[in-house]
C-alpha positions in Angstrom: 72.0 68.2 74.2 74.7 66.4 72.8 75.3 62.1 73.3 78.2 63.2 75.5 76.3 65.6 78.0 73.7 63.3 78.5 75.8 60.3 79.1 77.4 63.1 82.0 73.9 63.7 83.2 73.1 59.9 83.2 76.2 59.2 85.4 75.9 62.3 88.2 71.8 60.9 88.2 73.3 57.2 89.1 76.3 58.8 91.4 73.1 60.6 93.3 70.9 57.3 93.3 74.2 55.7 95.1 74.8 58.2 97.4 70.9 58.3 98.8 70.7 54.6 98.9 73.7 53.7 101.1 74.2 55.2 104.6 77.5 57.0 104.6 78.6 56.2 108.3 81.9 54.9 109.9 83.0 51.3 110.1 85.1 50.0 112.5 84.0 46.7 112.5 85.7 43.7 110.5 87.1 44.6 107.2 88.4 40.9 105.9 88.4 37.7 107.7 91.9 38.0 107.9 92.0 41.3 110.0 95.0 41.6 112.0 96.7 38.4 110.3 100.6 38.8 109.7 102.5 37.9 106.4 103.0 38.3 102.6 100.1 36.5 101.8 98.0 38.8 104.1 99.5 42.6 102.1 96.3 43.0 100.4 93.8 42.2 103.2 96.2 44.6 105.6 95.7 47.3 103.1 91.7 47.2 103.0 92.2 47.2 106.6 94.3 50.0 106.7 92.4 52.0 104.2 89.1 51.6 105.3 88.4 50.6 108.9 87.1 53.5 110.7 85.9 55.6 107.8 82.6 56.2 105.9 82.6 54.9 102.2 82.9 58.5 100.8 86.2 59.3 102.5 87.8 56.6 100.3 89.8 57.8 98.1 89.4 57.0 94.3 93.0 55.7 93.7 92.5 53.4 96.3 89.6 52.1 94.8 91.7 51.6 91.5 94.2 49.9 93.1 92.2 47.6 94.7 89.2 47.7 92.4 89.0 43.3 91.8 89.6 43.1 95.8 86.1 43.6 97.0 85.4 40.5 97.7 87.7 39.6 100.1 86.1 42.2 102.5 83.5 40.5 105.2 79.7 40.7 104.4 79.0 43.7 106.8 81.7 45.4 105.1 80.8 44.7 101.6 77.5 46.1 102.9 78.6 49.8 103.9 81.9 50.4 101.1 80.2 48.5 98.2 78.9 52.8 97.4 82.9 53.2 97.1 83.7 50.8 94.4 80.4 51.8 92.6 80.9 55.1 92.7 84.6 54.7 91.7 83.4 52.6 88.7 81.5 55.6 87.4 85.2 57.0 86.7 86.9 54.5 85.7 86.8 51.5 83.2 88.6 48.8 85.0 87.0 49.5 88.3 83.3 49.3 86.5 85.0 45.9 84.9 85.9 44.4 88.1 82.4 45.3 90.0 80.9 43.5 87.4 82.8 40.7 87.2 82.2 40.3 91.5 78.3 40.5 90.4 78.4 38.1 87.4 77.8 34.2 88.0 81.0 32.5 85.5 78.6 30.0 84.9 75.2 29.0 84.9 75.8 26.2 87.9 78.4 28.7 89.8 77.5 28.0 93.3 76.8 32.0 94.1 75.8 31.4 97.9 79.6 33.7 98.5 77.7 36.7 96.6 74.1 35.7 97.8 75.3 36.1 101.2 76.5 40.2 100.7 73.6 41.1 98.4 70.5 39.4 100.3 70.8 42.1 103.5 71.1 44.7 101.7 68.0 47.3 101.6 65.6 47.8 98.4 67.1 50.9 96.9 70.9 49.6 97.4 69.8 46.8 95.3 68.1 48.8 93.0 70.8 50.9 92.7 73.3 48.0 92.1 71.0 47.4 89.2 70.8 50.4 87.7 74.9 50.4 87.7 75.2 47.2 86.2 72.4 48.5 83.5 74.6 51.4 83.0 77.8 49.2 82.6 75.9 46.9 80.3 74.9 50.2 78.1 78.6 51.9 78.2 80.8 48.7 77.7 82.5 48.4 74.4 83.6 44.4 75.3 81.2 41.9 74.4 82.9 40.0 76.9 82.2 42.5 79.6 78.8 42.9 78.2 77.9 39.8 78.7 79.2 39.3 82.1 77.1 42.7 82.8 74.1 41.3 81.4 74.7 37.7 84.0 75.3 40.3 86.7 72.0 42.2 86.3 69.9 39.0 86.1 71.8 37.6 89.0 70.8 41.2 91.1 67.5 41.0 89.6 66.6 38.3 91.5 67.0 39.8 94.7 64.8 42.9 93.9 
């Protein structure tokens, strides 16, 4: 097998660990504390809204994911919960995706007050953590910034600690 192949393999075995580990069920509940809010200032919270609220996390399209890959943390902590699979699975695809789920993981410091982040990952199940893990190990494996990298490697002990 060649590097390439098994770096393939690697990411449809981690696509698969994602899929089995979150439920793939409609949500209609709240999307972003600012659901149904007017305005400018409300554009990207109306389109996570609009894009997700009464779908399953599969039926998300990748180029919505894209365009609102650094967004996921303005969705509400059940919603996090059941679309997080979206935005890891979209990350497997794309670069700046996997960079932006990693930078919603990683602590900026070591005194960052991470109770925001605490309060998304703490309910969700043993393999869904596990499964966050093994992404961020992956990111931490296939990232070429040290930069990244080392945000990836604060990610994965931050998620480590919930497992």
């Amino acid at each position: 097998m060649t590097e390439g192949s098994d770096e393939a393999n690697a990411v449809e075995a981690l696509r698969g660990r994602i899929r089995l580990a979150f439920p793939d069920m409609v949500f209609s509940g709240r999307i972003t504390p600012a659901d149904g809010e007017t305005g400018e200032e409300f554009d990207e919270e109306q389109a996570l809204y609009g894009a997700l609220h009464g779908k399953k996390w599969s039926e998300i399209p990748s180029s919505f994911i894209k365009s609102y890959s650094y967004s996921i943390p303005l969705l509400t902590e059940e919603a996090f919960g059941i679309f997080l699979p979206a935005w890891l699975s979209g990350s497997l695809d794309d670069r700046e995706v996997r960079r932006a789920v990693v930078y919603a993981f990683s602590p900026h410091s070591r005194d960052e007050d991470t109770s925001f982040m605490n309060r998304r990952v703490q309910p969700l199940s043993g393999p869904q953590k596990e499964a966050i893990r093994a992404f961020l190990a992956h990111s931490l494996d296939v990232e070429s910034s040290k930069f990244v990298q080392d945000h990836a490697r604060r990610a994965l002990e931050y998620v480590s600690t919930f497992c």
